[in-house]
C-alpha positions as CSV (number, residue, x, y, z in Angstrom):
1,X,159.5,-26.9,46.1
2,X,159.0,-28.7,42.9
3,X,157.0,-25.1,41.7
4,X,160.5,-23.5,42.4
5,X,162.5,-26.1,40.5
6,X,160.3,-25.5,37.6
7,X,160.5,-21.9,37.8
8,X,164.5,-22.1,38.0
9,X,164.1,-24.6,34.8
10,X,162.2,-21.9,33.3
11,X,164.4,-19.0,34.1
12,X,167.4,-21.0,32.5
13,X,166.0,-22.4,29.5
14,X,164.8,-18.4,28.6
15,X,168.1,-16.7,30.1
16,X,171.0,-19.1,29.1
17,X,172.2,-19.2,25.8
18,X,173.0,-22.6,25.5
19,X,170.6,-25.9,24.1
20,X,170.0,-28.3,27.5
21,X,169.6,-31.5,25.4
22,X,173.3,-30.8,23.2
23,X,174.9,-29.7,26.3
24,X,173.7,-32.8,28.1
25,X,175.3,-34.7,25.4
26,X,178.5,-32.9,25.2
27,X,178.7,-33.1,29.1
28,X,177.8,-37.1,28.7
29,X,180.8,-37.4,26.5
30,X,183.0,-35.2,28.6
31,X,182.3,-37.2,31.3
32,X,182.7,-41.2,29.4
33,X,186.4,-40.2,27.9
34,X,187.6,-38.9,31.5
35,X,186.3,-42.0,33.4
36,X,188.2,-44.1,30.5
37,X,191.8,-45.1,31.8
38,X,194.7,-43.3,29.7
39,X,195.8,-46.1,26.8
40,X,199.1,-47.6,26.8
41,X,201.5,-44.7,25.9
42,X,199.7,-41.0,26.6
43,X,200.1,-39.7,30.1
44,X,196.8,-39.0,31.9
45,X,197.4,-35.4,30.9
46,X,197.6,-36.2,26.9
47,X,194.0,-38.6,27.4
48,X,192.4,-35.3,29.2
49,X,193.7,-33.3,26.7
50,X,192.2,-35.9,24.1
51,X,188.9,-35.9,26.0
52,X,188.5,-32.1,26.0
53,X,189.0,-31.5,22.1
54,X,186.5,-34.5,21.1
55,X,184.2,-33.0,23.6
56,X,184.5,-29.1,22.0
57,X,184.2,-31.0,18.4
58,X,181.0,-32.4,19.6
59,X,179.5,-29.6,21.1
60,X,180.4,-27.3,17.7
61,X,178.5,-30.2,15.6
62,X,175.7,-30.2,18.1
63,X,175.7,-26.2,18.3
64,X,175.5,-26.0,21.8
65,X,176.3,-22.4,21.9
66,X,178.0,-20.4,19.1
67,X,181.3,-21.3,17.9
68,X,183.1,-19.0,19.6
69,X,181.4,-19.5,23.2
70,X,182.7,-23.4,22.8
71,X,186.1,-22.2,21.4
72,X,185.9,-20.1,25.0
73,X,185.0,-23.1,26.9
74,X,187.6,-24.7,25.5
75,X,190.1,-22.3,26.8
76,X,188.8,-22.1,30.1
77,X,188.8,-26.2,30.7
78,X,192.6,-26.1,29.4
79,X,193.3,-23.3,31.8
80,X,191.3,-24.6,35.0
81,X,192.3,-28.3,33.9
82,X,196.3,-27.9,33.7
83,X,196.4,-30.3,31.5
84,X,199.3,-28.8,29.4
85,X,201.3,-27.2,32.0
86,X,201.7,-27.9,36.2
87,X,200.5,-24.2,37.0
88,X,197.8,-22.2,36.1
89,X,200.0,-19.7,35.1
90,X,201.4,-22.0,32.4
91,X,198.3,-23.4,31.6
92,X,196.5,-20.1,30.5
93,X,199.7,-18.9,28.4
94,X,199.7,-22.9,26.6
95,X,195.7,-22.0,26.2
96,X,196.2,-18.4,24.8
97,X,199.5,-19.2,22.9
98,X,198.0,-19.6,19.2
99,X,196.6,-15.9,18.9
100,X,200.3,-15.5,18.6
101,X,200.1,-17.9,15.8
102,X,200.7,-15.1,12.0
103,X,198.4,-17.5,10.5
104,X,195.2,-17.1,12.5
105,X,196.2,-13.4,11.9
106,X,196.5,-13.7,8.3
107,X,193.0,-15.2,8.4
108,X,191.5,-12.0,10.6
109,X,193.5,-9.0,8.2
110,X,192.5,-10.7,5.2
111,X,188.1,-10.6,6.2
112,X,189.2,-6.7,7.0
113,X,190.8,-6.4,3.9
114,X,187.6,-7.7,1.9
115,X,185.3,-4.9,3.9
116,X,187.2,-2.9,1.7
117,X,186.0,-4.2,-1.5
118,X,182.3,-4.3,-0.3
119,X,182.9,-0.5,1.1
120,X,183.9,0.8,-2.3
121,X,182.1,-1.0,-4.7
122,X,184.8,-2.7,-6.2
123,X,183.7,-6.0,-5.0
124,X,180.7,-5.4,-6.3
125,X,181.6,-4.4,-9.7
126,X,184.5,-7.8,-10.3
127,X,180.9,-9.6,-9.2
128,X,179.2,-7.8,-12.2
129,X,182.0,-8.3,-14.3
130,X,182.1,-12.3,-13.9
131,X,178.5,-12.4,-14.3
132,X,178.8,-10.4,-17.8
133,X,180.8,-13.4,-18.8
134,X,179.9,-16.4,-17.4
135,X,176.6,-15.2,-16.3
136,X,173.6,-17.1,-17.9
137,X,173.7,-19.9,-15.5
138,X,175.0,-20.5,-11.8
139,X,177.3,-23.2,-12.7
140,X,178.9,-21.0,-15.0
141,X,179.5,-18.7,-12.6
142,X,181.2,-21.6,-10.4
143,X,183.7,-22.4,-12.8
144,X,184.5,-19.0,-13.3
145,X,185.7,-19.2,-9.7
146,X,187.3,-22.3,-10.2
147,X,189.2,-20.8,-12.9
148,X,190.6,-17.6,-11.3
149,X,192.0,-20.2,-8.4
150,X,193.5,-22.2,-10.9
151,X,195.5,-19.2,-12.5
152,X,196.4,-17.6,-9.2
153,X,197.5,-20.3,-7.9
154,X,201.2,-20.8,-9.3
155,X,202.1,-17.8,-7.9
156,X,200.1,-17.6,-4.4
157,X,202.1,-19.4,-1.6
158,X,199.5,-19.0,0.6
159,X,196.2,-20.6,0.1
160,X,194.5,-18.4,2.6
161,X,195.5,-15.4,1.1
162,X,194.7,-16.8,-2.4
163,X,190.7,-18.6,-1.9
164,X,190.5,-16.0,1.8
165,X,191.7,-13.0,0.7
166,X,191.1,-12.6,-3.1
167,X,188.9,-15.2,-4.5
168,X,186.3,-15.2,-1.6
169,X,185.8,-11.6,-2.1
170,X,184.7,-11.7,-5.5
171,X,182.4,-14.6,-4.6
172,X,180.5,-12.6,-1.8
173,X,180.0,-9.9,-4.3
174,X,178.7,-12.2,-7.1
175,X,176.4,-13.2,-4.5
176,X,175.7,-9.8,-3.4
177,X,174.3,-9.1,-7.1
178,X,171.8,-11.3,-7.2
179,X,170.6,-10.7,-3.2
180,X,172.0,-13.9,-1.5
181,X,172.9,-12.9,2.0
182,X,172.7,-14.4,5.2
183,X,172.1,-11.7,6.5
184,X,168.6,-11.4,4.6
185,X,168.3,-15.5,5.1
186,X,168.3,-15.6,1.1
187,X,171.9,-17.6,1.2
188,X,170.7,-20.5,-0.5
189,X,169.7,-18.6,-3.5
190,X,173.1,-19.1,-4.7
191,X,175.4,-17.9,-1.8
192,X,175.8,-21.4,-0.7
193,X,176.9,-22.6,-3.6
194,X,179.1,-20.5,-4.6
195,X,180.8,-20.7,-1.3
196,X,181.1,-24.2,-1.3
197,X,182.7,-23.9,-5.0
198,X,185.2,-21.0,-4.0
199,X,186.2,-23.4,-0.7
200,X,186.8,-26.7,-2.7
201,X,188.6,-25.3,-5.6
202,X,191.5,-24.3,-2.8
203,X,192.3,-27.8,-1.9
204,X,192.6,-29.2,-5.6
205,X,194.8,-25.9,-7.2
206,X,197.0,-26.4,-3.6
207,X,197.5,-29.9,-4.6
208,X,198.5,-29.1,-8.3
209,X,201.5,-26.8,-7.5
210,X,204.9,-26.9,-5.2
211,X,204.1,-23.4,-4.8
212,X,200.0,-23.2,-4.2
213,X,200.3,-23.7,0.0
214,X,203.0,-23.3,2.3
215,X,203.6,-26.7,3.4
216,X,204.1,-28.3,0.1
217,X,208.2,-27.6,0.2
218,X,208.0,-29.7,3.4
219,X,206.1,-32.4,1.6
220,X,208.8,-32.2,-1.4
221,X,211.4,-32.5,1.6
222,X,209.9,-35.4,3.4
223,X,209.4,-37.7,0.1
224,X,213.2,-37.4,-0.5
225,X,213.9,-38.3,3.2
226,X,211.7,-41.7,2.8
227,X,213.1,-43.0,-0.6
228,X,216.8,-42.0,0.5
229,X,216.7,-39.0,-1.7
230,X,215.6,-41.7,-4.6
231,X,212.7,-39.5,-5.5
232,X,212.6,-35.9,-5.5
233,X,209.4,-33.5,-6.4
234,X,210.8,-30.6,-8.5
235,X,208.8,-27.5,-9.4
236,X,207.8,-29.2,-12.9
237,X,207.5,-32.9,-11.6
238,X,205.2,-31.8,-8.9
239,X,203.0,-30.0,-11.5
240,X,203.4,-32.5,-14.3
241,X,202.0,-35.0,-12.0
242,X,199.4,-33.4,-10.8
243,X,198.1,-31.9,-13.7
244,X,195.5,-34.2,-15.2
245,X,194.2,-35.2,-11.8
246,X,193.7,-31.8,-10.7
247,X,192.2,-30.4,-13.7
248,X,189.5,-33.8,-13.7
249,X,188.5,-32.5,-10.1
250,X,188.7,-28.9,-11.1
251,X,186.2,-30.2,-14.0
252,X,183.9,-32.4,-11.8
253,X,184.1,-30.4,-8.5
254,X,181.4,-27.5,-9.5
255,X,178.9,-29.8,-10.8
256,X,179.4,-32.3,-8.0
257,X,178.9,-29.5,-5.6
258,X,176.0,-28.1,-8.1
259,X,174.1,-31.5,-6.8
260,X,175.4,-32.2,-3.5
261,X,174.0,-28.3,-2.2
262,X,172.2,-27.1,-5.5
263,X,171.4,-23.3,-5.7
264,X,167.9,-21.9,-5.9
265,X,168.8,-20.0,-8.6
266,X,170.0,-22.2,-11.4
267,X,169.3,-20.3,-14.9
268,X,169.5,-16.7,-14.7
269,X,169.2,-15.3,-18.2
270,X,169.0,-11.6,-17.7
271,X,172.1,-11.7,-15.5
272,X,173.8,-10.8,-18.2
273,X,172.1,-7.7,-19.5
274,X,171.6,-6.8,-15.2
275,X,175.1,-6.4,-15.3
276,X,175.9,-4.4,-18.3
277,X,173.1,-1.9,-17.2
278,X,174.1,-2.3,-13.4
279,X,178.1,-1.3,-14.5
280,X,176.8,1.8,-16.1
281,X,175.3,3.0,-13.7
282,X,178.2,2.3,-11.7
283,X,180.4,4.6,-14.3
284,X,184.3,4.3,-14.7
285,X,186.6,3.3,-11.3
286,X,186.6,5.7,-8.3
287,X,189.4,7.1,-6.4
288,X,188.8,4.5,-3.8
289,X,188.4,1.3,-6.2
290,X,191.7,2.5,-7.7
291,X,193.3,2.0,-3.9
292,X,191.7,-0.6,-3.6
293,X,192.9,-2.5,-7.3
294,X,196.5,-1.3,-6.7
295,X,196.1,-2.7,-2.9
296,X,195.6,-6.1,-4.0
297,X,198.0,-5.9,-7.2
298,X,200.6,-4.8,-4.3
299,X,199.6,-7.5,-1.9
300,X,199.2,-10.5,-4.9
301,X,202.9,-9.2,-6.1
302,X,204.3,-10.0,-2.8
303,X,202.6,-13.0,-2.0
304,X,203.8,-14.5,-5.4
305,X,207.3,-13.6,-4.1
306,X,208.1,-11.4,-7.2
307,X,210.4,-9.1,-5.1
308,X,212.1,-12.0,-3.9
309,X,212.5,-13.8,-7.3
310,X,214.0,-10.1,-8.8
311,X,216.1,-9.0,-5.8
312,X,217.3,-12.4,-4.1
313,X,215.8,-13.8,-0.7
314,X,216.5,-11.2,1.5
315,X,213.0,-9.3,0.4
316,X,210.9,-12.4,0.8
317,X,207.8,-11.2,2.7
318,X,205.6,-13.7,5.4
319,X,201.9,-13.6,3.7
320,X,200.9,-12.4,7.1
321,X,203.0,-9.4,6.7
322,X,201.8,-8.7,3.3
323,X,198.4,-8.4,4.6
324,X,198.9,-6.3,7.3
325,X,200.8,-3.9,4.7
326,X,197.3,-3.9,2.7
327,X,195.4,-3.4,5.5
328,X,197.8,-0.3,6.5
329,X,197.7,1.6,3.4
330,X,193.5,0.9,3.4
331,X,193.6,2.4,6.9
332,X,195.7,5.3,6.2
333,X,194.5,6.3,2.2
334,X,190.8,6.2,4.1
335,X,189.6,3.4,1.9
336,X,188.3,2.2,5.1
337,X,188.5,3.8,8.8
338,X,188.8,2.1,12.2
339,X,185.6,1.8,12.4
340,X,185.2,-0.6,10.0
341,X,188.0,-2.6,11.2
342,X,186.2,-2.6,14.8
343,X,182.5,-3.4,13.2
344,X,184.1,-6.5,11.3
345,X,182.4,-9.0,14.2
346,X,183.2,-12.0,11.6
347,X,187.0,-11.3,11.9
348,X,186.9,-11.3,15.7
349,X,184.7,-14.0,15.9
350,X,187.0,-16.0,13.7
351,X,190.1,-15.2,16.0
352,X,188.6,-16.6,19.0
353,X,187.1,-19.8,17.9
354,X,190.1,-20.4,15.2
355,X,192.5,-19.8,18.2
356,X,191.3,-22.1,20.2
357,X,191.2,-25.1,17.9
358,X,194.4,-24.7,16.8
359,X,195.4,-24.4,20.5
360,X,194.2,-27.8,21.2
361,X,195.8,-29.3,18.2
362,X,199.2,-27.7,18.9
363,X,199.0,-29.1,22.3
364,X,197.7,-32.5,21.3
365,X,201.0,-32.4,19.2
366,X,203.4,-31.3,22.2
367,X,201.5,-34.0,24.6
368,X,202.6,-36.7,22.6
369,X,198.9,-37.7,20.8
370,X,199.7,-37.3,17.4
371,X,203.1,-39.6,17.5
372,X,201.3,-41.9,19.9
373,X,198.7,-42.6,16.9
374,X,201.0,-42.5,14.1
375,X,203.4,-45.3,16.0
376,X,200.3,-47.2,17.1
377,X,199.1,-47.5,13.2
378,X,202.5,-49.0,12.1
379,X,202.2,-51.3,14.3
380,X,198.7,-52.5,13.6
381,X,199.5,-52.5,9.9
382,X,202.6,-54.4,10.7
383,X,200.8,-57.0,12.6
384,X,197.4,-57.6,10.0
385,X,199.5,-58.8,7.7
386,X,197.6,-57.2,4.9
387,X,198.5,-56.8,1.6
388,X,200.3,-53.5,-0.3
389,X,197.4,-52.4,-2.1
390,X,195.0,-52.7,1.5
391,X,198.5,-51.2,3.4
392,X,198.6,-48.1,0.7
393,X,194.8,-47.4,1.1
394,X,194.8,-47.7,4.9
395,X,197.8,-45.1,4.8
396,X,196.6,-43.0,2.3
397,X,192.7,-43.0,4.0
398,X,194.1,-42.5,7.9
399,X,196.3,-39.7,7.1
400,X,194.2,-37.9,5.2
401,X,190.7,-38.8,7.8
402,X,193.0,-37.8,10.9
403,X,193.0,-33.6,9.9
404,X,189.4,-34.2,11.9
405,X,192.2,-33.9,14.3
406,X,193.7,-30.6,13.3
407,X,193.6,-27.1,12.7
408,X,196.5,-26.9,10.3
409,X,197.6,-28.7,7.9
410,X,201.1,-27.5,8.2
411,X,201.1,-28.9,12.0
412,X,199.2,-31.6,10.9
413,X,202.0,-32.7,8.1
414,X,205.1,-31.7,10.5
415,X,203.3,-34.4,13.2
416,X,202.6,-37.5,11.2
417,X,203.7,-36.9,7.1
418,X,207.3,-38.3,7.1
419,X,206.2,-41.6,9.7
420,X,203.4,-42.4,7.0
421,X,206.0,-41.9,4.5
422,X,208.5,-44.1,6.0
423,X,205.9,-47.0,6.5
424,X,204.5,-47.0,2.9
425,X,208.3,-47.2,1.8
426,X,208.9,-49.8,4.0
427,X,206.0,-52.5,3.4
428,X,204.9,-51.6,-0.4
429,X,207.0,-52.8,-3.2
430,X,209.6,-50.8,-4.4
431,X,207.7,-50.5,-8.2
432,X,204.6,-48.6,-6.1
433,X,206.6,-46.4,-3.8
434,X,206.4,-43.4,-6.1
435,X,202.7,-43.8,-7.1
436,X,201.8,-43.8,-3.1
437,X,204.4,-41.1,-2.6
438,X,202.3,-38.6,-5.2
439,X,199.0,-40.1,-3.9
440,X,200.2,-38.9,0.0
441,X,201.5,-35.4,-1.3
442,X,197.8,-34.8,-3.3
443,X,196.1,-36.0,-0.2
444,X,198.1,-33.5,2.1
445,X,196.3,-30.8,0.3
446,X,192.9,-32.7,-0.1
447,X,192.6,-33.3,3.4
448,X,191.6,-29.6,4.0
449,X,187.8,-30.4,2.0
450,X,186.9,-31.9,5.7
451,X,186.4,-29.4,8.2
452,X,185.6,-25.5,8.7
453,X,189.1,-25.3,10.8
454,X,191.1,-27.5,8.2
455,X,193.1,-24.7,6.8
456,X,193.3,-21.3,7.2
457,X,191.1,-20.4,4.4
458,X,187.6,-22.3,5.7
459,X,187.0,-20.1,8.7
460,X,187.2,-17.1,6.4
461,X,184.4,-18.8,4.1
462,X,182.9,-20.1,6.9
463,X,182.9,-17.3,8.9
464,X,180.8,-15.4,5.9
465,X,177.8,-17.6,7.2
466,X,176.6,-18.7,3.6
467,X,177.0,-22.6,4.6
468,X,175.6,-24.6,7.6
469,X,177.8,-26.4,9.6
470,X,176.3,-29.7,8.6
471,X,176.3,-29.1,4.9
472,X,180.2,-27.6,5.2
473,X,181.3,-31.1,6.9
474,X,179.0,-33.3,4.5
475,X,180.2,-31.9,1.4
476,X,183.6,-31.8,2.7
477,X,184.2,-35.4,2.9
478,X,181.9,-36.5,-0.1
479,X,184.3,-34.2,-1.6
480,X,187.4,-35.6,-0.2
481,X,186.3,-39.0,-1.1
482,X,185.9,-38.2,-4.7
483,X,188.8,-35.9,-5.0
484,X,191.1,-39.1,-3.4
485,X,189.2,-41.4,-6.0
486,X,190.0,-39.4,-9.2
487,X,193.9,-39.4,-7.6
488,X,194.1,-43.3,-6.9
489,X,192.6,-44.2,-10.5
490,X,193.5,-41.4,-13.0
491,X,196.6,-40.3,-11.1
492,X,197.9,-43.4,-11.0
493,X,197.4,-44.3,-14.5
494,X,198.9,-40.5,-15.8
495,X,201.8,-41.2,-13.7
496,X,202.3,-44.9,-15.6
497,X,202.1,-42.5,-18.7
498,X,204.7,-40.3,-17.8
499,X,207.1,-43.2,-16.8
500,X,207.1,-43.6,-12.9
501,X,206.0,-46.6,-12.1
């Protein structure tokens, strides 16, 4: 008998694809947060639901199975479970309703799109171009990145399409030039890196412009609503205010990440001549590389709104829409075939398991969770009887700790933004309100440094497989920490400077 059992044992530990002793765990703490009775305020239904993302966070840290395989399970337990919905029916529709979402499908165009750059050679030749110029040592290379974010991001609305879809690009090709693949298992040379530096300028450039991520308007709209319409971000005052900040952590952010995940190649200096000679070879543009410049001109036109701001409103484009227009005209002028859109496992990949997490967070919104802890903090704040400066920080640190909680930081800004908001106007003297306003706005962009799902642009990066999970989630909130640091003490004394406090 006990022969048989250890066959069995043997049979599954070689067959099934998922780590016993991380699965135990996960199971374990499946198993705790069920048997734990519902708090005061969620229905049974919202605890489950509660139970069932912490568990699929901690099997994803603990890699029980690949990303997407949890992001399945997930789907499956929300389907079996009913926890959204009183028939299965509605259950498996609540459980499949985000690949309806245009972001996650802004995210999966925008990895086809860059095939296309790979395909030609254009990708490879921007890489050469950047490392003509900034070249002669890795950092250098980093803030070349940093820069193009800074510049596009005025103009990109979308900050998926804008680190995702044009920045991250260029980065794999840099990469590309001097052999860092994961593919190879050479990432660290200075894939990693570079990755980590194209990820982390997104946040910051988001941060510095009404215009740099989608939900910034609704952060412009929610500071009126909690001073009474007493303080209003324009265009200018928004970027004004953010400007020195933004450009200290645009400053410190490629050297800090230079020692938090240093690359293996730090000083390269024949990278300059390897280019020149390497762009030779590659003689002038191709038909294809021509398709493929004018398909991102095209695509960076429309995201930046130019039509719009020329013709009125009436031909403003969804960024989503805009990249399945560049992926069209790739398809049909053959700069890549179907083929490649159907051999792009990353994209596919990136749908399921994205999917799924924003699933749970949309439905951990409509079950009441998210309001339940944003109502539960006021009160606790309330009742301490703390002082402004403690009540500012514990706002300022739970909202911007709590996107652990979400996939979006649009949903994640539409849940709990405006009650934060209300609170901090409410218990901090009137002379700080606008400091903590701008403090909340910058830390509604800084919030996405945390996770790979944060925002719609880290499962692109992450999905390229230069950066561990582990690394990805320990830079992140080193980052975010500093990043908040840099806005609470030289944010706060710019905006004395300019007269707001």
């Amino acid at each position: 008998m006990w022969n048989a059992l250890l066959a069995v044992l043997r049979y599954f530990q070689a067959a099934v694809p998922f780590r016993l002793g991380p699965a135990l765990i996960a199971t374990a703490v499946l198993v705790t947060l069920l048997l734990i009775p519902a708090p005061h305020g969620l229905t049974p239904q919202a605890w489950s639901l509660v139970a069932i993302f912490l568990t699929t966070i901690v099997a994803i840290i603990l890699k029980v199975m690949p990303i997407g395989v949890m992001a399945l399970m997930a789907i499956v337990i929300v389907s079996l479970s009913q926890v959204t919905s009183g028939s299965s029916k509605g259950a498996i529709t609540d459980a499949l309703s985000s690949f309806s979402n245009p972001l996650i499908w802004l995210i999966v165009v925008a990895i086809l799109i860059s095939r296309g750059l790979k395909k030609t050679g254009l990708g490879n030749r921007i890489g050469l171009k950047f490392i003509a110029l900034l070249g002669k040592r890795t950092l250098g290379i980093g803030y070349g990145l940093t820069l193009c974010e800074l510049i596009l991001a005025p103009f990109t609305p979308s900050n998926t399409a804008r680190g995702g879809g044009i920045v991250h690009p260029i980065m794999k090709s840099i990469a590309n030039a001097f052999d860092s693949d994961p593919a190879k298992g050479t990432e660290r040379k200075v894939g990693t890196y570079l990755a980590l530096v194209n990820y982390h300028a997104n946040p910051i450039t988001s941060a510095m412009f009404v215009t740099a991520t989608a939900p910034n308007p609704l952060v412009v709209d929610f500071v009126a609503k909690a001073t009474h319409q007493s303080f209003q971000l324009s265009w200018t005052t928004w970027a004004l205010c953010m400007l020195l900040p933004g450009l200290l952590c645009l400053l410190l952010m490629p050297l800090a990440i230079y020692l938090l995940s240093p690359p293996e190649l730090k000083a390269t200096p024949n990278a300059v001549d390897y280019a020149h000679s390497e762009m030779a070879k590659m003689g002038p543009l191709s038909g294809s590389e021509k398709v493929m410049l004018g398909t991102f001109g095209l695509m960076l036109l429309l995201w930046a709104n130019v039509p719009a701001m020329l013709l009125g409103p009436a031909f403003t484009l969804d960024p989503t829409v805009v990249a399945f227009v560049g992926l069209f005209i790739l398809i049909i002028t053959g700069t890549i075939d179907w083929d490649d859109v159907l051999s792009e496992k990353s994209a596919w990949d990136t749908l399921v398991w994205f999917g799924a997490l924003v699933m749970l967070a949309e439905q951990l919104n409509k079950l009441g969770v998210i309001s339940w802890f944003s109502l539960g903090m006021k009160d606790a704040i309330v009742a301490s009887g703390m002082g402004w400066p403690a009540i500012a920080a514990v706002l300022v640190g739970v909202f911007v700790f709590s996107h652990y909680l979400f996939a979006s930081t649009t949903a994640h800004i539409s849940a709990m933004l405006l009650a934060f908001l209300t609170v901090g106007a409410q218990l901090i003297p009137g002379e700080y309100v606008v400091p903590f306003m701008l403090l909340m706005a910058a830390g509604s962009s800084i919030m996405m440094t945390l996770t790979h799902y944060a925002t719609g642009t880290s499962p692109i990066i992450f999905g390229s497989g230069y950066v561990t999970l582990g690394n990805w989630w320990r830079v992140g909130a080193v980052m975010c920490v500093l990043e908040l640091l840099v806005f609470a003490v030289v944010g706060s004394v710019w905006w004395k400077v300019l007269g707001y406090w």
